[in-house]
C-alpha positions as CSV (number, residue, x, y, z in Angstrom):
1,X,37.9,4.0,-4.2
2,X,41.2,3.6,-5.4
3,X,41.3,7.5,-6.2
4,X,39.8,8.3,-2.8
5,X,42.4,6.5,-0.8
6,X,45.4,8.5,-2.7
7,X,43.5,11.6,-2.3
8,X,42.7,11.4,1.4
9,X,46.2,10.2,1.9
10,X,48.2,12.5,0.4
11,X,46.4,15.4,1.3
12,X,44.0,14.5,4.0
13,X,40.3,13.1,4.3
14,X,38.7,16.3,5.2
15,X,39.8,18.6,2.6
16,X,39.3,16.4,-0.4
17,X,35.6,16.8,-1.6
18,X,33.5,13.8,-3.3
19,X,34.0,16.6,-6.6
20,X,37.7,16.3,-6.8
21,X,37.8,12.4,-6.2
22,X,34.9,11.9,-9.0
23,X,36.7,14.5,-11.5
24,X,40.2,12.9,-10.7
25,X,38.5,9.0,-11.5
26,X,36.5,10.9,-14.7
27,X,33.1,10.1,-13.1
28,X,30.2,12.4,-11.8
29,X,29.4,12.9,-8.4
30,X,26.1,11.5,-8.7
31,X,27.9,8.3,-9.7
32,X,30.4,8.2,-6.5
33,X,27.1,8.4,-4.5
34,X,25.4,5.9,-5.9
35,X,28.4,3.6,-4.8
36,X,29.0,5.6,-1.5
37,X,25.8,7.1,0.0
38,X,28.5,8.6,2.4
39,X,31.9,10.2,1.5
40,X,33.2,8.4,4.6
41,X,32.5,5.2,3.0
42,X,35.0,5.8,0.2
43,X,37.7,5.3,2.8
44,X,36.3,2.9,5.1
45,X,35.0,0.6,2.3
46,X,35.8,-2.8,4.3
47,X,32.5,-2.7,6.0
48,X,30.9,-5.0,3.8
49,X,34.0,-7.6,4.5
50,X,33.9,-7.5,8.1
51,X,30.3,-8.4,8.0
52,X,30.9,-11.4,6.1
53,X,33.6,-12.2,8.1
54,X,31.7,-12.5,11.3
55,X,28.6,-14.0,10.0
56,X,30.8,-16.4,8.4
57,X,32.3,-17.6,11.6
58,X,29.3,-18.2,13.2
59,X,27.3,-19.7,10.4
60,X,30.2,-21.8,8.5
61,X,31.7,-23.2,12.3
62,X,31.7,-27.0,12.6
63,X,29.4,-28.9,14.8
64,X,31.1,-28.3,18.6
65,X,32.6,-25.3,18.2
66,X,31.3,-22.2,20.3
67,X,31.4,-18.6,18.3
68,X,34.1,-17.2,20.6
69,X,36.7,-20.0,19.2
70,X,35.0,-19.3,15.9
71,X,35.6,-15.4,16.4
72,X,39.1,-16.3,17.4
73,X,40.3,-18.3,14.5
74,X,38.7,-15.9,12.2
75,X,40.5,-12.7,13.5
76,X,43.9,-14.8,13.8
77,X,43.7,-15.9,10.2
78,X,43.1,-12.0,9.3
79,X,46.4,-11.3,11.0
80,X,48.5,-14.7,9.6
81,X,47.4,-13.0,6.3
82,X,48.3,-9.9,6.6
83,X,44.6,-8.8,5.6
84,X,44.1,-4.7,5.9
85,X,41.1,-5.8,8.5
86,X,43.7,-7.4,10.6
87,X,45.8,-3.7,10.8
88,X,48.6,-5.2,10.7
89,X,49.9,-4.8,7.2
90,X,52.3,-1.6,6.4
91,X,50.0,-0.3,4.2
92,X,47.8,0.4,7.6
93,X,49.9,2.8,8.3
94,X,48.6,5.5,6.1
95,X,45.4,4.5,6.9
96,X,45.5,4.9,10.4
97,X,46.8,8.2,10.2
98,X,44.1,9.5,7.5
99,X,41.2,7.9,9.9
100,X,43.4,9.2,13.8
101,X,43.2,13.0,11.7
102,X,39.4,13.1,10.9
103,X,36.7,13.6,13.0
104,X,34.2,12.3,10.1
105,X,36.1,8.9,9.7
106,X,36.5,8.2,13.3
107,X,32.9,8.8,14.0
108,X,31.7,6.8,10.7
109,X,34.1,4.1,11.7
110,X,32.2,4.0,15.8
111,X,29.1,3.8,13.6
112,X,30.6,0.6,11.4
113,X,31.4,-0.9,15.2
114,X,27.6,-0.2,16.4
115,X,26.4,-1.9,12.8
116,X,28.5,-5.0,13.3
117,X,27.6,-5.6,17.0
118,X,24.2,-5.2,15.7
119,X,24.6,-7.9,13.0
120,X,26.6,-10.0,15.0
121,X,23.9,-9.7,17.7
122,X,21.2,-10.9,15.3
123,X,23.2,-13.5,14.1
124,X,23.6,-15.2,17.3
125,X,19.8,-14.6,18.4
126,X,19.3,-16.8,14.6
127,X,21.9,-19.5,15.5
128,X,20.1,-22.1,16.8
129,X,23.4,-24.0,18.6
130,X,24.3,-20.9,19.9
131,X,22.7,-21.0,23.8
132,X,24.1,-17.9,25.3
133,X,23.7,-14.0,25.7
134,X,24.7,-12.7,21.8
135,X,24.1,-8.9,22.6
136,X,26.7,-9.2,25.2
137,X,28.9,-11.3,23.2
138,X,28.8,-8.8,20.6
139,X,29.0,-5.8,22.3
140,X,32.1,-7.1,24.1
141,X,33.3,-8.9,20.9
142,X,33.2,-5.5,18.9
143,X,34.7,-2.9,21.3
144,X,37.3,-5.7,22.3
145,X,38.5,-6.2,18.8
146,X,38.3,-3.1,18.4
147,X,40.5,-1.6,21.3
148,X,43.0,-4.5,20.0
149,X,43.3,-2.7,16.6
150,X,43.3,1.3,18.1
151,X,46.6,0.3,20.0
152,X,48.0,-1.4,17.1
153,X,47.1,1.7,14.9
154,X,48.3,3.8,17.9
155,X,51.9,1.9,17.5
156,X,52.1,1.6,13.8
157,X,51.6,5.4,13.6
158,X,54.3,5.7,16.0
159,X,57.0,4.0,14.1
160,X,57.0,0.8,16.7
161,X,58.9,-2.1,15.0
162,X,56.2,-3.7,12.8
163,X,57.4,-7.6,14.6
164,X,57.0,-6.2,18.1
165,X,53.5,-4.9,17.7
166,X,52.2,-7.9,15.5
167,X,53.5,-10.2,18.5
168,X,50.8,-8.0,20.8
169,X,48.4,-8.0,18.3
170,X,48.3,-11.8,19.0
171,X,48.9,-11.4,22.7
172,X,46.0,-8.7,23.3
173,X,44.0,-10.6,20.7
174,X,44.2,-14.0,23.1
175,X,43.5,-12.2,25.9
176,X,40.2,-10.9,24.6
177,X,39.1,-14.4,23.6
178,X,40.6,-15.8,26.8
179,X,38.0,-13.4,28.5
180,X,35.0,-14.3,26.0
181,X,35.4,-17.6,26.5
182,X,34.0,-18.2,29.9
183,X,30.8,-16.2,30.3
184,X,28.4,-16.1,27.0
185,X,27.2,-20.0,26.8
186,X,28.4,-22.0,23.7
């Protein structure tokens, strides 16, 4: 992966082949893919993280506490740490540009989205203090977290000052929970 990354960086996701990353890290091809089923996956390898993140929240909450705050305290701990999921660490930077320049990556990444609202979705329908509507939850969950981090990417690529744009990360990011709070049961 760590081969990938500085591949697709420096010279761009689409003209690197799964060849030249497994030559460059001195492994077959047949060995990246049985790691990666997809090239794509090289680069967007936090899948796996995110969904343990969000069944975490829901499964590891304490007695009382509905999934939106859940949600909420997860994805603001992401950002107080600086964790690449969050998007709001420098090294996002080159990140966002690789994925903003590929049409593979930003399709593989919408497909990542519909996979998590899925999970989250079936979470939820499992959770037996949750009460509420979890395909709506998730589907509103997922493409609002996710239109958080595409203007975050949007000014990090731009060169806005790193302070100003994590201060509306946090702002947009409140206002998306302010909105779940109301309308999906506890």
């Amino acid at each position: 992966m760590e081969v990938a990354t500085r591949l697709f960086i420096e010279r761009g996701y689409d003209t690197v082949t799964v060849a030249e990353v497994a030559r460059e890290a001195g492994v077959s091809s047949v060995t990246v893919f049985k790691h990666f089923p997809r090239k794509e996956d090289l680069f967007l390898d936090r899948a796996d993280d995110a969904v343990e993140l969000l069944r975490s929240a829901v499964r590891d909450r304490a007695p009382g506490v509905g999934v939106p705050a859940a949600l909420r305290e997860a994805m603001i701990r992401l950002v107080d740490a600086g964790h690449p999921l969050s998007g709001v660490d420098d090294r996002s930077i080159p990140f966002f540009r690789t994925v903003a320049a590929s049409p593979a990556l930003i399709a593989r990444a919408r497909e990542i989205g519909a996979d998590l609202q899925r999970i989250l979705a079936e979470e939820l329908e499992h959770d037996p203090a949750f009460a509420g509507d979890g395909t709506l939850l998730a589907a509103f969950f997922i493409a609002g977290y996710g239109t958080v981090m595409v203007e975050t990417a949007r000014r990090r690529i731009a060169g806005e000052p790193p302070s100003a744009v994590v201060d509306d990360h946090r702002v947009r990011l409140e206002r998306l929970f302010e909105a779940l709070r109301g309308g999906f049961g506890s």
